[in-house]
C-alpha positions in Angstrom: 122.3 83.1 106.2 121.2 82.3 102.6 122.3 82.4 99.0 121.5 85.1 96.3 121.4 84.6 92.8 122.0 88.1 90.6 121.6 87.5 86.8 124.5 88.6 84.9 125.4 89.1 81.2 127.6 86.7 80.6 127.7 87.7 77.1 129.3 91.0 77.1 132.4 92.4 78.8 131.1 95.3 80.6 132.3 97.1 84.2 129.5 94.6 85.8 131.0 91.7 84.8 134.6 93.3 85.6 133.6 93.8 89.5 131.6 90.7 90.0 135.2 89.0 88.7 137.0 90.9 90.8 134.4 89.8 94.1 135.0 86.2 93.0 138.7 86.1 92.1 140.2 85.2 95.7 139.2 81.7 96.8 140.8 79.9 93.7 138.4 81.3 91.6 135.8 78.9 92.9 133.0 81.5 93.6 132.7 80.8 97.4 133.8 84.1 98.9 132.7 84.3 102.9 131.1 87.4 103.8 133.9 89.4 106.2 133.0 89.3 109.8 130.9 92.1 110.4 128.6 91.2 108.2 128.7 87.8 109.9 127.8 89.3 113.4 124.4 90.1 114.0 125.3 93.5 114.8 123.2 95.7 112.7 126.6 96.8 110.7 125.6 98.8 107.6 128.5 99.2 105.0 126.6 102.3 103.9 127.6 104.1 107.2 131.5 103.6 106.3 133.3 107.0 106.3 135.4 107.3 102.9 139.0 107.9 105.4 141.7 106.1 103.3 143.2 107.1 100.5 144.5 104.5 97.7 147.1 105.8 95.5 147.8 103.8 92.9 150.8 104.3 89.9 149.7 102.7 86.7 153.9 102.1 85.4 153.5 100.4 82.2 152.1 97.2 80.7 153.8 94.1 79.0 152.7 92.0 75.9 149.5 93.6 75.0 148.1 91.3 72.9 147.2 93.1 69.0 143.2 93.4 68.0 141.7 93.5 64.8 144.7 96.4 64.3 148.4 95.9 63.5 149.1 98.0 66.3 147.3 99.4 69.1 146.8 102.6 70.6 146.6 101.8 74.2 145.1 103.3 77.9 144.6 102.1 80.7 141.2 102.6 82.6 141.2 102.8 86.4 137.8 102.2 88.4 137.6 101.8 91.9 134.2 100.5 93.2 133.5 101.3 96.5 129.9 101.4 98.6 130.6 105.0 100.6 133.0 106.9 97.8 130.5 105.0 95.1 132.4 104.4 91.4 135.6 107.1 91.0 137.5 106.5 87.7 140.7 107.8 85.8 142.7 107.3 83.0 145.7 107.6 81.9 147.4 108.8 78.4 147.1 107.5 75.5 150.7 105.4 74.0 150.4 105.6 70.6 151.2 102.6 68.5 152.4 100.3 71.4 151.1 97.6 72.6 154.7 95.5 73.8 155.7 97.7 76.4 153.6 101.1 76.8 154.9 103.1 79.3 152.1 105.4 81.4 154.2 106.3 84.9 150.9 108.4 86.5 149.8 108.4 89.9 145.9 108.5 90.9 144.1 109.1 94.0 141.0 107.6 95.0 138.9 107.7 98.4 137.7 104.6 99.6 136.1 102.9 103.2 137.0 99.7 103.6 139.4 97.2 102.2 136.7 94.6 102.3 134.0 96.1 100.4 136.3 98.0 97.6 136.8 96.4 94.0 139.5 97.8 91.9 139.3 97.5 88.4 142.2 98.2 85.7 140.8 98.2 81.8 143.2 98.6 79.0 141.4 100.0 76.0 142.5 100.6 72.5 141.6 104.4 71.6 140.8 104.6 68.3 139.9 107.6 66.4 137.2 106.2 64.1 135.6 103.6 65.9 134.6 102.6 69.5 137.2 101.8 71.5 138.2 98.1 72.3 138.1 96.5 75.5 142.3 95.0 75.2 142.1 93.1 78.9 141.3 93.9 82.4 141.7 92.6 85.7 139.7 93.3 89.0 140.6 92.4 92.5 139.2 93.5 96.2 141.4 96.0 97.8 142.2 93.6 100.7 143.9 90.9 98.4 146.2 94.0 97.1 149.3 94.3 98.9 151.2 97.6 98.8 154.4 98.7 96.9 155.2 97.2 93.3 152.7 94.7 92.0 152.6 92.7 88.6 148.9 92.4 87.7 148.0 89.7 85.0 145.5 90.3 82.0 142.8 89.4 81.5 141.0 88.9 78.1 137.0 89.8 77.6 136.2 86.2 78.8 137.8 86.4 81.9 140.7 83.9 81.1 144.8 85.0 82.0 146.7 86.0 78.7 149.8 84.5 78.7 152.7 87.3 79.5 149.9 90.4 79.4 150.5 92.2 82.9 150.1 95.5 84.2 152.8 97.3 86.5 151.6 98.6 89.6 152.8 100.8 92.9 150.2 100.7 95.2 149.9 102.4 99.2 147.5 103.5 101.4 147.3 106.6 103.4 144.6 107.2 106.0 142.8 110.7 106.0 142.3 111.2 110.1 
């Protein structure tokens, strides 16, 4: 029982921010999420002692209505971090699409090991690459594993503040496979 209070940036747009959205996103966005139920027992469960025995594989397809930066065009990528308290943070990316930002198309699979469906975050960042200068955050989304249900998903943008750009989305396949 109890409430915690974490200071945050909420000035920057940085992977913190990205998973503590992604924690808070079910519920309506109302930041009330209830702690799952063995967590709610008093049975001395540690999420520490989870063995990493699933497997997400995740296709990143391709991405609609990207909106444009500072740039005419942009040169985008997407980011993929999954957040997990055995496997800790495991990230990929994919290619690069070169001067397309209204449909790019990526088509690459990725792996990732993770515990339990109620304690992993996934996080998707599309990023501008640019040669000269540091690469721009375009949008993102994150969202628990458990709320993700397998086969083909549309996943909406984000921008940097955390609010839905209109038509942005990411395409997804998504499935599970279990190690044992």
């Amino acid at each position: 029982m109890g409430c915690q209070i974490v200071a945050l940036n909420y000035q920057s747009s940085a992977e913190p921010m990205w998973i503590n959205s992604g924690l808070f996103s079910e519920n309506g966005n109302t930041g009330y999420v209830l702690k799952p139920r063995e967590l709610l027992e008093n049975t001395g469960f540690d999420p520490s002692t989870l063995k990493a025995d699933k497997v997400l594989n995740i296709r990143v397809l391709d991405a609609f209505q990207l909106p444009l930066n500072e740039a005419v065009v942009v040169d985008p990528y997407v980011k993929v971090i999954l957040t997990d308290p055995k496997a800790r943070r495991q990230r990929a990316q994919t290619s690069v699409v070169l001067q397309n930002g209204f449909n790019p198309m990526w088509d690459q699979t990725f792996k990732f090991k993770f515990s339990s469906y109620n304690y992993a975050i996934l996080t998707l960042a599309v990023l501008d690459k640019d040669v000269y200068a540091v690469e721009e955050l375009i949008a993102f989304n994150s969202v628990r594993l458990k709320n993700i249900r397998p086969g083909l998903r549309i996943l909406p943008l984000l921008d940097k503040h955390g609010d839905k750009i209109p038509q942005a989305n990411l395409l997804l396949n998504t499935w599970v496979e279990d190690l044992n």
